[in-house]
N, C-alpha and C positions, 0 to 999 in steps of 0.2 A: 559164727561170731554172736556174741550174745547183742540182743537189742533189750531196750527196755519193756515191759508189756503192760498197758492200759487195762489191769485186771476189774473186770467188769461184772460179774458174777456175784449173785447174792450172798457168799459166804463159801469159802473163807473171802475174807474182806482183806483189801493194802493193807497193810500193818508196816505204820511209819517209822522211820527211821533210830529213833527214842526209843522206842519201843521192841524194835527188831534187837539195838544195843543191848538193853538190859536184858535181855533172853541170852546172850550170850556173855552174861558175868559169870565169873567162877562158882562151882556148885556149890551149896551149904547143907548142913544138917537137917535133914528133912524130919529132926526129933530133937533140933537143938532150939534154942531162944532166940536164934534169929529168926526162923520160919516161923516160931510162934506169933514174934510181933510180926513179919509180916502178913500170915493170914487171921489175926487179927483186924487189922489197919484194913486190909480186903476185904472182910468181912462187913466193917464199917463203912467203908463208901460202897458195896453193894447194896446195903440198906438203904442208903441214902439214894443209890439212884434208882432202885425200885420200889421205893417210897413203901418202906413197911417195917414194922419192927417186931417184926415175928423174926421166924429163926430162919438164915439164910444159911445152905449146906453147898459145900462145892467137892465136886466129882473129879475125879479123873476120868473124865468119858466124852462122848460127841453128846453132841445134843439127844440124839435117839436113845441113850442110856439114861438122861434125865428121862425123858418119858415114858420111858419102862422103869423106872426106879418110883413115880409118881403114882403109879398102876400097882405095883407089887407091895407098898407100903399104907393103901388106904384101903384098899379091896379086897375082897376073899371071893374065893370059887361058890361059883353059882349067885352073886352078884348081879342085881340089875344097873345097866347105867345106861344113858344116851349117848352116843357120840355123832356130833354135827360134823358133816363133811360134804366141804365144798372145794378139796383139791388131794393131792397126793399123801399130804402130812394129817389130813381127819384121815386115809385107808391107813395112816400108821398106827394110830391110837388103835385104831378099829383092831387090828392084828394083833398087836400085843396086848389087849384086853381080849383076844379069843385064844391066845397061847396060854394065857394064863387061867382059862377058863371063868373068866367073866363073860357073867348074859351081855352083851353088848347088845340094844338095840339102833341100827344107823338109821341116821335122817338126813338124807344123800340132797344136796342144792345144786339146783343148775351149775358147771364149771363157769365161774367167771363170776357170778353174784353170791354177794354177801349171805351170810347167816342173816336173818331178820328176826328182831325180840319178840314180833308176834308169833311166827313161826314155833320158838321156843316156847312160847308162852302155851299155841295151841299142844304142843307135843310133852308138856309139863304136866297138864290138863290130865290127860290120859294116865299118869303114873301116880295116882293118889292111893293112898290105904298103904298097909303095911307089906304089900306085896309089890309096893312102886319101885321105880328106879332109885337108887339111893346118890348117884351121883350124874353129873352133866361133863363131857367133857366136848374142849374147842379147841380150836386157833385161833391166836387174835391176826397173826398175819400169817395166813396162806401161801408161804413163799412160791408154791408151783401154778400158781395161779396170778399174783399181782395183788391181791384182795385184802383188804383191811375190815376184819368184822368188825363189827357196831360194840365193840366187849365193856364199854360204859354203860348202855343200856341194857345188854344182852344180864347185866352182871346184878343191875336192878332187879328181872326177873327173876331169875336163879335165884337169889337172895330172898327173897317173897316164898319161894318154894321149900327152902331148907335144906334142898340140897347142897352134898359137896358140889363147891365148884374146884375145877381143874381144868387150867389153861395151860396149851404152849405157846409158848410170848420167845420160843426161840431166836426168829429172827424181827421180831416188834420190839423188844426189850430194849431201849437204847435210841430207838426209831422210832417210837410213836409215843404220844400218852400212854401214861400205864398208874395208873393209883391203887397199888396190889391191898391197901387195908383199910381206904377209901371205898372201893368197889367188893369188899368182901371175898376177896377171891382164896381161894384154900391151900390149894397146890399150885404152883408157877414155876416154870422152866425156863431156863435161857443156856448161851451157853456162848464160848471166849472171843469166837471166831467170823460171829458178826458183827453186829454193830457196835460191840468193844472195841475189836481193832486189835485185838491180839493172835495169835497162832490159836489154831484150832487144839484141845488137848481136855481142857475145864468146863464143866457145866454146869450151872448152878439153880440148886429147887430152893424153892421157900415153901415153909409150913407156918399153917395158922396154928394155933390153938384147940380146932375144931378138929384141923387135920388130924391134929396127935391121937385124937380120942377115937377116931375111923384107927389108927394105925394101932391101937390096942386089941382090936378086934378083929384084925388083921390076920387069916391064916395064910396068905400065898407063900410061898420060898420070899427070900431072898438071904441074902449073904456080902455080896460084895457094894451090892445096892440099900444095906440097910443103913437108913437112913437114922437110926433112933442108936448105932456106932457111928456115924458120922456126926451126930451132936454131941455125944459122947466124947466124941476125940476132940473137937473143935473149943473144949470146955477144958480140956489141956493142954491145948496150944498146938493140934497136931492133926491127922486121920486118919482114919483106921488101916489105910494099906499105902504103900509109897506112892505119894504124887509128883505128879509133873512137873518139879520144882521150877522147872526155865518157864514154862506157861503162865504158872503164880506170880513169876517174878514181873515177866510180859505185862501179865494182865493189871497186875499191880499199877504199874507205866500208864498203860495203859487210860488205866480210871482217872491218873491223877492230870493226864490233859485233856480228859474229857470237862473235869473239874473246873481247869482254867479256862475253860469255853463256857460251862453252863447248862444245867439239861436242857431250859427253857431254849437259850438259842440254838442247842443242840437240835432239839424239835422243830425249829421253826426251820433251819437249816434243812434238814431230811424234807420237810414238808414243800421249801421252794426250790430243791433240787428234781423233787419225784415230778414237782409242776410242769417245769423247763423242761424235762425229760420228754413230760407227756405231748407236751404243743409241740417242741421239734419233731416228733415220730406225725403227727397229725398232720404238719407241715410237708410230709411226704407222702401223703395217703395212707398210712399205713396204720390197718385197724390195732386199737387198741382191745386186750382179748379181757380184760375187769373192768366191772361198770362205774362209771366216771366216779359217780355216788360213794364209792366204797374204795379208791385208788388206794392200794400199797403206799406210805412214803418210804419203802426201803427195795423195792421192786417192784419195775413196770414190765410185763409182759405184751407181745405185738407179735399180729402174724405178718410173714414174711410176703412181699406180693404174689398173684396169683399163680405167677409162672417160675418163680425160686425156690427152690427146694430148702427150707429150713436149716436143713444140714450142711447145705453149701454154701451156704453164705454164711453161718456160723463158722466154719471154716475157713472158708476166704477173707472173713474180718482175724481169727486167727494168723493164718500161715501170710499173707501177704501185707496186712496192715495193724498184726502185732495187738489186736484186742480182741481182750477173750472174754463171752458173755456165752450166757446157759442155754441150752433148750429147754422144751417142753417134758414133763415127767409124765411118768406113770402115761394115764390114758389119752394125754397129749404128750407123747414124746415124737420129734417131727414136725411139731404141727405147729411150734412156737419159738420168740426166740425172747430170752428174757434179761434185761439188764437191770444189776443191780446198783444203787446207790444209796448204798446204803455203810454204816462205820464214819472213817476220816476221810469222806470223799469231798470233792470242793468243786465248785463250777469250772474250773478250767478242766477237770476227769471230764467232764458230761461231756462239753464241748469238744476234747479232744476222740471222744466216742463219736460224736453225729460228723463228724470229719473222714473217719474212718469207714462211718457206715453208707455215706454218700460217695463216696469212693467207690466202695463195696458196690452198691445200689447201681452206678455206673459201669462198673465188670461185668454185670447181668444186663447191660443195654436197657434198665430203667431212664426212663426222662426226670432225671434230676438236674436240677440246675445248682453250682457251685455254690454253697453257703445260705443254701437256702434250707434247713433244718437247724444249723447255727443261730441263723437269725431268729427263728422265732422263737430260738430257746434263749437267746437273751433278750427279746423280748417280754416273754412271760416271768423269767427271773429279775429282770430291772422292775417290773409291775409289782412284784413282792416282797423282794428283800430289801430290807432298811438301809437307806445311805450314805455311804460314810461320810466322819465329818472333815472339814476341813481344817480346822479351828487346833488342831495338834492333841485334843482334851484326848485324856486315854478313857479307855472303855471295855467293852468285852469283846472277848473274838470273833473280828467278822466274821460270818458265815463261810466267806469264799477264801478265807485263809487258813480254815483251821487246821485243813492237812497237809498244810506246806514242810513239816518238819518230818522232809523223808528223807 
């Protein structure tokens, strides 16, 4: 019998109800004038919510096809570049800049802490003259990790250097600050399935100006990832190979109730949910694995206590109480369990997780006491989120409503 499930996982994210609807309207002409204004109009509030007005491209691919499409279009073989890594998604960069045969050199961070701008600054130092690095690449959110690098400051630096910058903002985009032409940033990624709130399917890059001019000199392959046919096509209303018309449509949806929420509350939102997340797990002993300083607002990571096997309790919040959240990746797989809130997630998801995982915590003969990870996650969330008013005046969308429309 089907139950409903408290999908908790970073990505793919709920994808509410509005939204699920339109993915299933009738197909159109993926060459006709209705797809053009619609990815038009897409194109338009992507701009708007990644704050740039360079040229936004949208893929047909997962996110890791943005980040090799971001690699293939600025670099050429035998390329020097940096890549920062401090979780599962900098070893991605790192591998598809050695498949493609770019010099990648890594500058590997403790798991759990932040990139830091001196850091960068020191390892910037080092690649001066005509035989430096020509580009930097990051994460601004770490999803295998929990970690929110510093990419305000970090983007300072860079900027001071001359280099490309290239960021993935895959699961940060929607979720945290981002000022893509503010912060000078060249390449950016994201992509439909997090913190949009749509079906996984679309990924979308943005290009600077600066970008274009690396992608002139550009000899790697590509073909299905070339990005300079995808401006191209988009300049006719259209691109280059058939896209995922239900996902465009989704995402469409998507943007347009993010809109009636606002990015600003939208961030504030992610921000006193990641909060509440972090004080109920705290409220049960249970370490938090990224340093307070640097907190995800779109993923908190926690190791499981000392005697639980990661995977069983991951499981047993699955199969017995119906929520599903991540483990640990790559060189922490096992070792962690990570929940996402990130997308149209709302305080009653959080709550209905620390329910499930005090339950959970209980099956394993933990001393938890009944609604004790609840409580301190509305307490920390009553301490931050704005409250409502009385007085009937309309306003914007509360924080803890906005994903009520499933």
């Amino acid at each position: 019998m089907y139950r409903p499930q408290n999908l908790r996982i970073p990505g793919p994210t709920v994808v509410p109800q509005a939204v699920l609807a339109a993915s299933a309207r009738p197909m159109i002409n993926h060459r006709g004038p209705e797809f053009a204004a619609l990815l038009a109009a897409l194109t338009r509030a992507l701009q708007d919510f990644l704050r740039t007005q360079g040229d936004v491209l949208t893929l047909t691919a997962s996110g890791s096809g943005a980040m090799e499409a971001a690699i293939a279009n600025t670099l050429s073989r035998g390329d020097k570049v940096l890549v920062f890594i401090n979780g599962a998604f900098g070893e991605r960069f790192y591998a598809i800049c050695k498949a493609y045969g770019v010099e990648a050199r890594r500058i590997d961070v403790t798991l759990g802490r932040a990139v830091e701008p001196d850091l960068v600054r020191d390892e910037l130092a080092k690649e001066k003259g005509r035989d430096g690095a020509k580009a930097v690449l990051i994460q601004h959110n770490e999803t295998s990790t929990g970690v929110l690098n510093p990419l305000k400051e970090i983007s300072e630096v860079v900027r001071d250097s001359g280099k490309l910058f290239i960021v993935d903002s895959v699961s940060g985009a929607g979720a945290a600050e981002l000022e893509i032409d503010e912060w000078g940033i060249d390449v950016c990624m994201t992509a439909s399935q997090k913190a949009w709130g749509a079906p996984p399917g679309v990924s979308i890059v943005t290009m600077s100006e600066r970008a274009w001019k690396f992608y002139e000199k550009s000899d790697l392959p590509k073909s299905y990832f070339d990005l300079a046919a995808a401006k191209a096509a988009l300049e006719k209303g259209s691109t280059p190979a058939t896209p995922a018309v239900s996902v465009y449509i989704a995402l469409q949806e998507a943007l347009r109730l993010m809109a009636e929420e606002g990015l600003e509350a939208i961030l504030r939102r992610h921000l006193n949910l990641a909060r509440a997340t972090r004080r109920g797990l705290q409220a049960l002993n249970l370490p938090l694995f990224a340093d307070e300083a640097h907190a995800s607002p779109a993923v908190t990571a926690f190791r499981p206590p000392t005697r639980v096997d990661a995977r069983n309790l991951i499981r047993v919040l699955r199969d017995d109480y119906d929520t599903i959240v991540a483990g640990g990746q790559g060189k922490l797989d096992g070792q962690l369990v990570r929940v996402g809130h990130l997308g149209f997630v709302t305080l009653q998801d959080i709550l209905n997780f620390f329910s499930a995982l005090e339950l959970a915590l209980r099956d394993f003969n933990q001393p938890i006491e009944p609604g004790q990870a609840i409580a301190a996650a509305l307490r920390a969330y009553a301490e931050s989120a704005p409250q409502p008013t009385r007085s009937g005046a309309r306003g914007g969308a509360r924080p803890d409503t906005v994903g009520s429309r499933r």
